[in-house]
C-alpha positions as protocol buffer text, in pm:
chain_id: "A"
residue {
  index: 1
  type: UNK
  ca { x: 11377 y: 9069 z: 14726 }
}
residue {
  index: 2
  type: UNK
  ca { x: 11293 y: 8792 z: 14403 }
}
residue {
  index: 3
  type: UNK
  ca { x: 11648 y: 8711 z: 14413 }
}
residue {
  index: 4
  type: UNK
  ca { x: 11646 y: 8657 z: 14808 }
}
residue {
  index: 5
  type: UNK
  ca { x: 11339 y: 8460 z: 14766 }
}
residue {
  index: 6
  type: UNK
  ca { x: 11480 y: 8265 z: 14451 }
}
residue {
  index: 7
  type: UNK
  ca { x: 11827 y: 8206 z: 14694 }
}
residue {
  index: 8
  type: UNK
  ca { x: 11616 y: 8035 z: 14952 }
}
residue {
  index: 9
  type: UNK
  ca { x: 11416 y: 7816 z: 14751 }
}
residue {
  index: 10
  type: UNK
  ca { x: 11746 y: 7696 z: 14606 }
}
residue {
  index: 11
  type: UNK
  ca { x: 11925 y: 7660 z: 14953 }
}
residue {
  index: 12
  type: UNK
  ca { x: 12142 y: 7940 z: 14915 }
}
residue {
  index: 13
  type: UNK
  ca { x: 12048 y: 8089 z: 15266 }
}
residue {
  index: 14
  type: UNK
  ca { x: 12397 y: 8305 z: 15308 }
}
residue {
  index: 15
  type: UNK
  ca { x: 12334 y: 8447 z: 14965 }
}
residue {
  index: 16
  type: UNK
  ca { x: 11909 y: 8506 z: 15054 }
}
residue {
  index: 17
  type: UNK
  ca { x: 12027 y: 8659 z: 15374 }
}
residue {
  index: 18
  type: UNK
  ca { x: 12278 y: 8932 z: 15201 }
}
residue {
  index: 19
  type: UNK
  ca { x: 12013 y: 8979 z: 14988 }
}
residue {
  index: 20
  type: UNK
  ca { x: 11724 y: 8978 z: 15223 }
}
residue {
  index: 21
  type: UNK
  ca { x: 11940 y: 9281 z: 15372 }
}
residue {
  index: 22
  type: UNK
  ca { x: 12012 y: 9458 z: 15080 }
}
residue {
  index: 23
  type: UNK
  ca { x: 11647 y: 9447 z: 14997 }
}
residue {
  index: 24
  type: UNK
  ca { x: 11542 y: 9617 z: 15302 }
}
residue {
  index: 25
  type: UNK
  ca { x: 11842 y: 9846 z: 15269 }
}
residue {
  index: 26
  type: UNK
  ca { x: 11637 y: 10021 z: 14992 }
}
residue {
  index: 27
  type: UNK
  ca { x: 11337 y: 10023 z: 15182 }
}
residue {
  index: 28
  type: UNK
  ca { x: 11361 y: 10036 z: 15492 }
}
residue {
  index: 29
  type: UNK
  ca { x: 10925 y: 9957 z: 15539 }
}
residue {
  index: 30
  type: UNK
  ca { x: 10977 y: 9699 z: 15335 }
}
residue {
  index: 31
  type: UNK
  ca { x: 10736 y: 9452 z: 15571 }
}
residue {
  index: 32
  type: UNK
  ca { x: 10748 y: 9074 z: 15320 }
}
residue {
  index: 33
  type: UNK
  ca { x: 11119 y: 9102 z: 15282 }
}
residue {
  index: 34
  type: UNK
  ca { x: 11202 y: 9146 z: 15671 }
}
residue {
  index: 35
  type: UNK
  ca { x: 10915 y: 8848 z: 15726 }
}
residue {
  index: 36
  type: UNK
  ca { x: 11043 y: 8631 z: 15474 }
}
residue {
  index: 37
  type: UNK
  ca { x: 11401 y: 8706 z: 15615 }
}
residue {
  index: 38
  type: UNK
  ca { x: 11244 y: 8598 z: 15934 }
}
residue {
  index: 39
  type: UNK
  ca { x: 11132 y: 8335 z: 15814 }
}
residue {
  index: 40
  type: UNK
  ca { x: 11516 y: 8246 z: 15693 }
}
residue {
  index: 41
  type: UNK
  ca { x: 11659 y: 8323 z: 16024 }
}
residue {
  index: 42
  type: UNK
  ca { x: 11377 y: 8087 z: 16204 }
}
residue {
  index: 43
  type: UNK
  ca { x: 11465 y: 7809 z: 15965 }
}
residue {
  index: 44
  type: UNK
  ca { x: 11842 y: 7832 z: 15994 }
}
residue {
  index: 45
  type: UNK
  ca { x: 11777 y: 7782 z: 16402 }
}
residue {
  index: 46
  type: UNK
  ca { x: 11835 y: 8141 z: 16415 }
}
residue {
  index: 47
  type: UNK
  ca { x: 11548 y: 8263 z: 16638 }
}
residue {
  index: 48
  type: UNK
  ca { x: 11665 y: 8553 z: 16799 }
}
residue {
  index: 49
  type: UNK
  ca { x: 11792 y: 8729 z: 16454 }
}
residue {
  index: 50
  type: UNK
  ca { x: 11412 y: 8627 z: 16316 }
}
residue {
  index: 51
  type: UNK
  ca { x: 11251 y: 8772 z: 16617 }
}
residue {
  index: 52
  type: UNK
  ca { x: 11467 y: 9084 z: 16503 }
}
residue {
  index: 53
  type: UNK
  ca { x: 11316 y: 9101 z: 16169 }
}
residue {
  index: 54
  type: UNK
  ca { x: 10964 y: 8999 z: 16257 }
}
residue {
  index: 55
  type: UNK
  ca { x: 10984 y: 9303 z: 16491 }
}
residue {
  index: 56
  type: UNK
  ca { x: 11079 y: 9533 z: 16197 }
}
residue {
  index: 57
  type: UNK
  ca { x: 10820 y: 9413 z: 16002 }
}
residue {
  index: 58
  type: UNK
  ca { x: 10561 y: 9486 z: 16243 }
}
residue {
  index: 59
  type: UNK
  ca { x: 10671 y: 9843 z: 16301 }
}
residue {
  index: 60
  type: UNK
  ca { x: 10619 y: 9902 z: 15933 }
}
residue {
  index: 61
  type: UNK
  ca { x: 10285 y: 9661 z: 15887 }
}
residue {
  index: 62
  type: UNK
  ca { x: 10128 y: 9583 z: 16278 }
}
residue {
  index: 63
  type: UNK
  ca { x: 9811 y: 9450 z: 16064 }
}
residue {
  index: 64
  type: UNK
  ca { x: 9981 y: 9175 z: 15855 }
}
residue {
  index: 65
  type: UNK
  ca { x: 9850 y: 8864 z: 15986 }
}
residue {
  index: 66
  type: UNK
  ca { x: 10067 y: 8609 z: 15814 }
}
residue {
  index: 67
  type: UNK
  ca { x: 10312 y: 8776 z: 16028 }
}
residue {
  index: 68
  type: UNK
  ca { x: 10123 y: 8717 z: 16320 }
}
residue {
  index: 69
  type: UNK
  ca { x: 10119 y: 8372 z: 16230 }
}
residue {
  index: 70
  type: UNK
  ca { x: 10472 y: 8290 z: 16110 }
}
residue {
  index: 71
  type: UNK
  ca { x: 10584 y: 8490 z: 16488 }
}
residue {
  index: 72
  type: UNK
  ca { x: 10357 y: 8288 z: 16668 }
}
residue {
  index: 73
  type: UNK
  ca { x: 10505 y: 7984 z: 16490 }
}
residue {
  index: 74
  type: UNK
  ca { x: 10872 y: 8103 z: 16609 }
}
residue {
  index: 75
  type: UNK
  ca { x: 10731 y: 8188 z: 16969 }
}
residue {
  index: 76
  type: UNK
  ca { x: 10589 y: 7776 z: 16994 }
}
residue {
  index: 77
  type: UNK
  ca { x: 10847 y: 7672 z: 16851 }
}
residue {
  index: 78
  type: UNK
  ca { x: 11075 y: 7841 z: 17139 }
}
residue {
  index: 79
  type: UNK
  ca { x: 10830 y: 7681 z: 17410 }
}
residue {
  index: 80
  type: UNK
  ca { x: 10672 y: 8031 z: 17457 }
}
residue {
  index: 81
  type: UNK
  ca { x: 10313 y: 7898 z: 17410 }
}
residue {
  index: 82
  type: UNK
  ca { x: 10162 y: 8219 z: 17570 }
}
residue {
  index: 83
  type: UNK
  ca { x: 10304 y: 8449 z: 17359 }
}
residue {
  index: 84
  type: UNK
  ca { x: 10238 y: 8185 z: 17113 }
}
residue {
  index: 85
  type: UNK
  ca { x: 9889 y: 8225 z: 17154 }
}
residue {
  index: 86
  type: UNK
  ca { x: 9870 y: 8570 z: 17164 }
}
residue {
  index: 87
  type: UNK
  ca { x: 10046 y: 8635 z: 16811 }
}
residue {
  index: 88
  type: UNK
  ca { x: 9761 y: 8349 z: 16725 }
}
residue {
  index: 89
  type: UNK
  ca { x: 9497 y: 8554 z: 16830 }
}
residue {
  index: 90
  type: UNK
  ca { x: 9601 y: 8907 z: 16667 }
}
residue {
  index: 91
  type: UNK
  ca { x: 9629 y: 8707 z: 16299 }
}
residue {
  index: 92
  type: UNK
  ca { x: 9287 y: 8588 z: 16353 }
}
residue {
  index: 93
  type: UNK
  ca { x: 9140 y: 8928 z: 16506 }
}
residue {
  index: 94
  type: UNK
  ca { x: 9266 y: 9075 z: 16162 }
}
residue {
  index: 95
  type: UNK
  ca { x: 9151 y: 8766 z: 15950 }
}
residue {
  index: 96
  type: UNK
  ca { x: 8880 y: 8552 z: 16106 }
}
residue {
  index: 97
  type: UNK
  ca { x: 8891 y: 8299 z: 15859 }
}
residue {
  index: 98
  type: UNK
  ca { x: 9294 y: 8204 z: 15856 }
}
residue {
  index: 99
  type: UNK
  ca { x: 9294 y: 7797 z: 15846 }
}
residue {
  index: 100
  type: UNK
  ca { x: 9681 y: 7848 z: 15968 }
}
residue {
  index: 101
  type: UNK
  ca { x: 9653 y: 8082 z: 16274 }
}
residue {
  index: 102
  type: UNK
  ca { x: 9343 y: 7882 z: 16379 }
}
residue {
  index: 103
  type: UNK
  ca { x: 9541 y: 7532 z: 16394 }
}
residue {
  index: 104
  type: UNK
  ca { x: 9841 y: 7677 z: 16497 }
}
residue {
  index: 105
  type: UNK
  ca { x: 9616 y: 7825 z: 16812 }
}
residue {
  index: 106
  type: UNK
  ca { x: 9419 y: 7498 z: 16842 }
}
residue {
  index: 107
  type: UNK
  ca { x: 9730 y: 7307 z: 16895 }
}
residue {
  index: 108
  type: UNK
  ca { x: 9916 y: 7607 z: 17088 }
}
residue {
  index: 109
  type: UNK
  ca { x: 9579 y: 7616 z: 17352 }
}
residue {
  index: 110
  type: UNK
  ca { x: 9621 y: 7222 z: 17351 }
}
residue {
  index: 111
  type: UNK
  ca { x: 10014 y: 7240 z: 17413 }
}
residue {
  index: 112
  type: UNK
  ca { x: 9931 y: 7450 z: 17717 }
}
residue {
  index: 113
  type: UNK
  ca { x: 9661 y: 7216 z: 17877 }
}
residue {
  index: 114
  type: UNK
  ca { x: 9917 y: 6957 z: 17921 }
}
């Protein structure tokens, strides 16, 4: 998981991603490395393969609310502001005082006033 991390920061993203895998390979709950693999994926343009891994990490940590955040993120991203909001909303519920879910909803609610 360091090394996947370490491979991303230095823009090795096909070398984070095998190891990203290999990572969860061991542990198959392991919730940061299939987020921050997300995270990868939603970077490279890849948002279907990130919604893949967000969904894994949620099955093995539903409260983690930087998850919430970085999903919700994807989901705008995509145009979904709805869902958007939603995975806004559950990363506040589970910490009120998040300065990043609460713009990220602010501007999410704003996107679908328009």
């Amino acid at each position: 998981y360091n090394l996947a991390m370490l491979l991303s920061r230095l823009r090795r993203f096909e070398e984070a991603k095998d190891h990203y895998h290999l990572a969860v390979a061991a542990d198959g709950e392991f919730s940061e490395a299939y987020r921050q693999w997300g995270n990868l994926l939603r970077h490279l343009g890849q948002p279907a393969e990130a919604i893949e891994r967000y969904e894994s990490a949620l099955a093995a940590d539903p409260a983690n609310a930087q998850l919430h955040n970085d999903w919700g993120e994807l989901l705008a991203t995509e145009g979904q502001m709805k869902a958007a909001v939603a995975q806004f909303r559950r990363a506040l519920e589970l910490v009120p005082d998040y300065p990043a879910a609460r713009e990220n909803l602010r501007r999410a609610e704003m996107s679908l006033k328009r």
